[in-house]
C-alpha positions, 0 to 999 in steps of 0.5 A: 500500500502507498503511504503519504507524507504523514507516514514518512514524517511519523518513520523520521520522528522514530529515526530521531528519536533514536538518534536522539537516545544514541541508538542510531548514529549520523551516517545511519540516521541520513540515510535512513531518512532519505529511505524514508523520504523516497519510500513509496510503500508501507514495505519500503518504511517498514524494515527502517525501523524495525530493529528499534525499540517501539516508540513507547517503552514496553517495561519489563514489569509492567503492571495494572496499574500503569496500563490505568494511568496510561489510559487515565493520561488520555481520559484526563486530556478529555476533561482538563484539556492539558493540564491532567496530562501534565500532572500524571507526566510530572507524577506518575512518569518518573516511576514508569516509562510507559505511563510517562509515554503515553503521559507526553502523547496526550499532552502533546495532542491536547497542546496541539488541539490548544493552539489550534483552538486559539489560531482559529479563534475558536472555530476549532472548538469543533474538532473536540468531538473528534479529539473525544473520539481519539481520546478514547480510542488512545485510552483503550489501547493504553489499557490494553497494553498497547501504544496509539499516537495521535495524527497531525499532533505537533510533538512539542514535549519530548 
C-alpha cells in the first residue's frame, strides 16, 4: 500500500528519536531518512525501523496499574484539556516509562488541539468531538497494553 507524507514524517520522528537516545548514529540516521523520504510503500518504511525499540517503552514489569494511568493520561486530556496530562507526566512518569509515554502523547495532542483552538479563534472548538473520539480510542489501547499516537499532533514535549 502507498503511504503519504504523514507516514514518512511519523518513520523520521522514530529515526530521531533514536538518534536522539544514541541508538542510531549520523551516517545511519541520513540515510535512513532519505529511505524514508523516497519510500513509496508501507514495505519500503517498514524494515527502517524495525530493529528499534517501539516508540513507547514496553517495561519489563509492567503492571495494572500503569496500563490505568496510561489510559487515565488520555481520559484526563478529555476533561482538563492539558493540564491532567501534565500532572500524571510530572507524577506518575518518573516511576514508569510507559505511563510517562503515553503521559507526553496526550499532552502533546491536547497542546496541539490548544493552539489550534486559539489560531482559529475558536472555530476549532469543533474538532473536540473528534479529539473525544481519539481520546478514547488512545485510552483503550493504553489499557490494553498497547501504544496509539495521535495524527497531525505537533510533538512539542519530548
Amino acid at each position: 500500500m502507498r503511504v503519504g507524507h504523514a507516514e514518512r514524517e511519523s518513520v523520521i520522528d522514530v529515526l530521531q528519536t533514536a538518534y536522539a537516545d544514541g541508538r542510531l548514529d549520523t551516517e545511519e540516521l541520513d540515510q535512513r531518512v532519505h529511505l524514508a523520504m523516497t519510500g513509496k510503500t508501507r514495505g519500503d518504511l517498514e524494515p527502517l525501523t524495525r530493529d528499534l525499540s517501539p516508540r513507547l517503552p514496553h517495561d519489563a514489569e509492567e503492571t495494572s496499574e500503569d496500563k490505568v494511568l496510561g489510559a487515565l493520561a488520555h481520559a484526563a486530556g478529555m476533561l482538563t484539556s492539558f493540564v491532567g496530562p501534565l500532572v500524571l507526566m510530572l507524577v506518575s512518569g518518573p516511576r514508569s516509562a510507559r505511563v510517562r509515554a503515553h503521559a507526553v502523547e496526550a499532552l502533546n495532542f491536547q497542546l496541539t488541539l490548544l493552539i489550534f483552538t486559539i489560531v482559529t479563534l475558536g472555530v476549532g472548538g469543533v474538532v473536540f468531538a473528534v479529539a473525544w473520539i481519539a481520546s478514547l480510542v488512545a485510552g483503550l489501547a493504553a489499557l490494553t497494553g498497547g501504544s496509539f499516537r495521535y495524527p497531525l499532533t505537533l510533538r512539542l514535549i519530548k
